[in-house]
C-alpha positions as CSV (number, residue, x, y, z in Angstrom):
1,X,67.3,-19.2,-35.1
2,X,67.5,-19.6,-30.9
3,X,70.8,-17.6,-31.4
4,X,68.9,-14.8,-33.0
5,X,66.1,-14.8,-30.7
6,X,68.8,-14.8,-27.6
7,X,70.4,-11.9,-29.4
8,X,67.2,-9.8,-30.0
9,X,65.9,-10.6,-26.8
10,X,69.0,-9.2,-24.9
11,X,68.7,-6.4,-27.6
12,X,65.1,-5.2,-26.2
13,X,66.1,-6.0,-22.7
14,X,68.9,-3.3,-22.8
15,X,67.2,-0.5,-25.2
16,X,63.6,-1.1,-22.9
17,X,66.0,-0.1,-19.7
18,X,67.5,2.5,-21.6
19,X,64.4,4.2,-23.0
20,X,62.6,3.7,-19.1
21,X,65.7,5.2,-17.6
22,X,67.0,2.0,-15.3
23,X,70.2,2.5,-17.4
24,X,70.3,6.6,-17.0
25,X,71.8,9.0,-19.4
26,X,75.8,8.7,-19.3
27,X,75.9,6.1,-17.2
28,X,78.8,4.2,-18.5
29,X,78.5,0.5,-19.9
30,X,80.5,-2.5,-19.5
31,X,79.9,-5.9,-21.8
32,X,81.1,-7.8,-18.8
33,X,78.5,-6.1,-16.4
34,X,75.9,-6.1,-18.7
35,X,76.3,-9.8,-19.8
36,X,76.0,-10.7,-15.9
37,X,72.8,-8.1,-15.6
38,X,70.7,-10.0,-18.4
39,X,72.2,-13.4,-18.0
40,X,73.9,-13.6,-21.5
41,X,77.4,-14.0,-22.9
42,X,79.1,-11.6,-24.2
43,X,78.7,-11.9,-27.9
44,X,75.0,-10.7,-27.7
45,X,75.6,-7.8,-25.7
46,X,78.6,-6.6,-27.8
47,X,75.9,-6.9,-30.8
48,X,73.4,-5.1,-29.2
49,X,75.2,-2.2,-27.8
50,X,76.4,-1.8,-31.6
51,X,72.4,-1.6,-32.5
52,X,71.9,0.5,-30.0
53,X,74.6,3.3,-31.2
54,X,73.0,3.1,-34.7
55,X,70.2,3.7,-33.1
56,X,71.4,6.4,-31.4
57,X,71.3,5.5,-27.7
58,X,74.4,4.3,-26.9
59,X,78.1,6.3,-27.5
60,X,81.1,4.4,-28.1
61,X,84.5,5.6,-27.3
62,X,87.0,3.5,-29.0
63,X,89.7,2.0,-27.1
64,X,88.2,4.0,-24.3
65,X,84.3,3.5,-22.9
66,X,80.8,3.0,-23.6
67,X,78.2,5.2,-22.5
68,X,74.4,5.7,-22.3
69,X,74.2,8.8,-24.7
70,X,72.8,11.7,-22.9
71,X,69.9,13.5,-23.6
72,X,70.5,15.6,-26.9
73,X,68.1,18.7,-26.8
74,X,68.6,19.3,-30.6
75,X,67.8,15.3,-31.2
76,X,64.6,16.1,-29.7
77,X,63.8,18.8,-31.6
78,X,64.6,16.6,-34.9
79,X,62.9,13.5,-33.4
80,X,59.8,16.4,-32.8
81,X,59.9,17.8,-36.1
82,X,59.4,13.8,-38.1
83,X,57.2,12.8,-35.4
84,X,54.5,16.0,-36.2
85,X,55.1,15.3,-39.8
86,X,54.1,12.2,-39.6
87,X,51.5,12.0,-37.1
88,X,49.6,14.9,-38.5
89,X,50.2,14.0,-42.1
90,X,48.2,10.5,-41.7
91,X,45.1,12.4,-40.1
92,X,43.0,12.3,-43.7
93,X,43.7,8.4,-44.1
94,X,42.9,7.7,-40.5
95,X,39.7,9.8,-41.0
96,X,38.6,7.7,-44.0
97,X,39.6,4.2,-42.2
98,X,38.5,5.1,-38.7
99,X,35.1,2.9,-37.5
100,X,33.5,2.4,-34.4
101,X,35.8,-0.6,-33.6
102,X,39.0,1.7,-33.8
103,X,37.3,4.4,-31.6
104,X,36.0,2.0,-29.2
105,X,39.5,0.4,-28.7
106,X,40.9,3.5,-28.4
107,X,38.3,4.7,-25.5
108,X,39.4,1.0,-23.9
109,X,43.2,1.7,-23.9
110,X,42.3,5.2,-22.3
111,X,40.4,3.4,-19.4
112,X,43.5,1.6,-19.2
113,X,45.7,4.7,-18.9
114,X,43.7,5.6,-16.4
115,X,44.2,2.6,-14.3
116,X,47.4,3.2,-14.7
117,X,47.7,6.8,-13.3
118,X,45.5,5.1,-10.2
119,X,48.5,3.0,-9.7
120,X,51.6,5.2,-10.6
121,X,52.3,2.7,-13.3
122,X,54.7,5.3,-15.3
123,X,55.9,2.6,-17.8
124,X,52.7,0.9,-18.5
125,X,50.9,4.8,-18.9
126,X,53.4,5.0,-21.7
127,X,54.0,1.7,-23.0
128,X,50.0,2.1,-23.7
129,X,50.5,6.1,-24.8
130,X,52.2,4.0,-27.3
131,X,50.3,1.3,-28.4
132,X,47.6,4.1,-28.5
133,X,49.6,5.9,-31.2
134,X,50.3,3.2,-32.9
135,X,46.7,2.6,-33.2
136,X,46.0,5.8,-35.3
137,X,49.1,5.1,-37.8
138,X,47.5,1.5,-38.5
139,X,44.1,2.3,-39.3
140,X,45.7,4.9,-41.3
141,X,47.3,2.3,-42.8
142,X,50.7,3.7,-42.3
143,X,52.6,1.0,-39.6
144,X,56.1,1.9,-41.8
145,X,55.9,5.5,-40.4
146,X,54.7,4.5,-36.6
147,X,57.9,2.5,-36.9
148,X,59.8,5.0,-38.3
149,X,58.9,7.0,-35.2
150,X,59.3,3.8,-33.1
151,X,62.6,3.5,-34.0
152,X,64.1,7.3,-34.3
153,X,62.3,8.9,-31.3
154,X,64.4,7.5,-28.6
155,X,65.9,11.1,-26.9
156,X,62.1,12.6,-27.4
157,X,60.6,9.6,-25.3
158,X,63.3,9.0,-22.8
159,X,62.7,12.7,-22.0
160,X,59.0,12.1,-22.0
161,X,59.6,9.7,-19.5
162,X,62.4,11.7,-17.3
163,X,58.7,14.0,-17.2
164,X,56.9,11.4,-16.4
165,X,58.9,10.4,-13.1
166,X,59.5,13.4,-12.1
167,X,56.6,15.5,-12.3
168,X,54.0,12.8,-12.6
169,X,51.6,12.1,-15.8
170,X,50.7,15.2,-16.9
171,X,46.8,16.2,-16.2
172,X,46.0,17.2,-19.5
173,X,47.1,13.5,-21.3
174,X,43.8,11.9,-20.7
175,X,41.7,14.7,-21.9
176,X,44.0,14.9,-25.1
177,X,43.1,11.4,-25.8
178,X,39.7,11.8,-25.1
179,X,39.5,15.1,-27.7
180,X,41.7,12.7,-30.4
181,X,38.5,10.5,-30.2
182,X,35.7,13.1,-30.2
183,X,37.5,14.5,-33.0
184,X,37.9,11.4,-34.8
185,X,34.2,10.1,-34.3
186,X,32.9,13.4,-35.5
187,X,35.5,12.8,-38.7
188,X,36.6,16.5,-37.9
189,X,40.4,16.3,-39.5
190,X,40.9,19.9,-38.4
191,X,40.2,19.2,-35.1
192,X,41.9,16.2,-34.6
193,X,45.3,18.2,-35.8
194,X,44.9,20.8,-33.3
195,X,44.3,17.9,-30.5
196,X,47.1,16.5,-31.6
197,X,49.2,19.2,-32.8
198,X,48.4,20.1,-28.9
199,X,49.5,16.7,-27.7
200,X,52.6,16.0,-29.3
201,X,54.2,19.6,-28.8
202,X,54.1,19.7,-24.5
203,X,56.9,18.2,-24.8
204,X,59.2,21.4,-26.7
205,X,57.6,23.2,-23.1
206,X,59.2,20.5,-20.8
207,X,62.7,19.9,-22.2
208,X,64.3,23.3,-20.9
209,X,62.6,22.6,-17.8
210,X,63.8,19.2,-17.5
211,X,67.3,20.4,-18.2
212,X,67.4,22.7,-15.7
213,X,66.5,19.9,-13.3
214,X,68.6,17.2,-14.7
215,X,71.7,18.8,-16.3
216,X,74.1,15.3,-16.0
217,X,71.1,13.9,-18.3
218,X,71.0,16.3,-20.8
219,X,73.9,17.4,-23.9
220,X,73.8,20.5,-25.8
C-alpha cells in the first residue's frame, strides 16, 4: 500500500510539472535525473513516465530518449471537440440538480479566482478554473465525464496555461463565470451553452497565436 502511494505520489508530482509547464514541451527526460528531482528511486519514475505516455504526455524513443511531448495542435482540437460534447451535453442535468448551495459555491470559488489574478497566482487561477468545472459535471451528476476530460485534456490545458503565462489571465474569464451563474440561477439552459460554448472555445483563437510565439512547444 505505501509502495503504491510512493508510486502515485511521484506520478502527480511529474504530470502536475508537466501540465504547469516546469517540465516544458520537448524537454528531454532522464529516470536518473528525475528520480534525484522528486527524491524517489528509480522504479517509480520508470512507472510513471510509462503512465504518462498512455496518457499522452510523455514520448518514448526506444533505445534512444524520452521526451516531454510537444504541444500537438490537432490533439487540441480532439481534446476541444470531447470537452464541448461533454460540457454542453450535461447542461439539462445540471439545470435540474443546480440549488442555491451549488450557485453560491460557485460565486465563492470566483472570489477566489479573483484573489488569484490580484496575486498573479497562474496555477492556483487554473487549479480553481478546474475545480470550478468540475463543480457543474457533479451536480450534473456526471464526475465519470469531468474525469474523462481530467484525464484526456492534457495538450488543451498545458496550452491554456502557456496563455496564461504569457499573456496573463484573460479579462473576459471572470465575467464568463459570472454569466455561467446568472445563467444557471435563472435555469436558462440556452444561455448557459452560449456562456459556455463562449468559454470553452477562446482557446481554438489562441493556439495559432501561441504557436507563432512558441514554435519549439508546439508539433503539427
Amino acid at each position: 500500500m505505501a509502495g503504491d502511494t510512493l508510486n502515485h505520489q511521484v506520478y502527480r508530482r511529474i504530470k502536475d510539472d508537466i501540465m504547469f509547464l516546469v517540465l516544458e514541451p520537448g524537454l528531454a527526460l532522464s529516470v536518473q535525473k528525475l528520480a534525484d528531482r522528486y527524491g524517489s528511486s528509480r522504479t517509480p519514475v520508470r512507472e510513471a513516465v510509462v503512465r504518462l505516455q498512455q496518457e499522452g504526455l510523455v514520448i518514448i524513443y526506444p533505445q534512444a530518449r524520452t521526451i516531454v511531448s510537444p504541444i500537438s495542435v490537432g490533439r487540441i482540437c480532439q481534446e476541444r471537440f470531447v470537452r464541448n460534447a461533454l460540457e454542453l451535453g450535461m447542461v439539462d442535468s445540471f439545470i435540474k440538480n443546480c440549488s442555491v448551495l451549488v450557485t453560491n459555491t460557485l460565486e465563492n470559488m470566483i472570489g477566489i479566482q479573483r484573489r488569484m489574478v490580484l496575486k498573479e497566482n497562474f496555477r492556483g487561477f487554473m487549479e480553481m478554473d478546474q475545480r470550478f468545472h468540475g463543480l457543474l459535471f457533479r451536480t450534473a451528476d456526471q464526475q465519470l465525464a469531468a474525469s474523462l476530460i481530467q484525464s484526456s485534456n492534457t495538450h488543451y490545458n498545458r496550452c491554456v496555461f502557456l496563455g496564461i503565462k504569457h499573456w496573463g489571465i484573460a479579462p473576459e474569464t471572470l465575467p464568463e463565470h459570472e454569466a455561467i451563474v446568472t445563467a444557471a440561477r435563472a435555469r436558462d439552459e440556452d444561455q448557459m451553452r452560449l456562456v459556455l460554448l463562449q468559454h470553452l472555445d477562446r482557446i481554438a483563437r489562441q493556439t495559432t497565436e501561441l504557436k507563432h510565439i512558441f514554435p519549439q512547444y508546439f508539433q503539427d
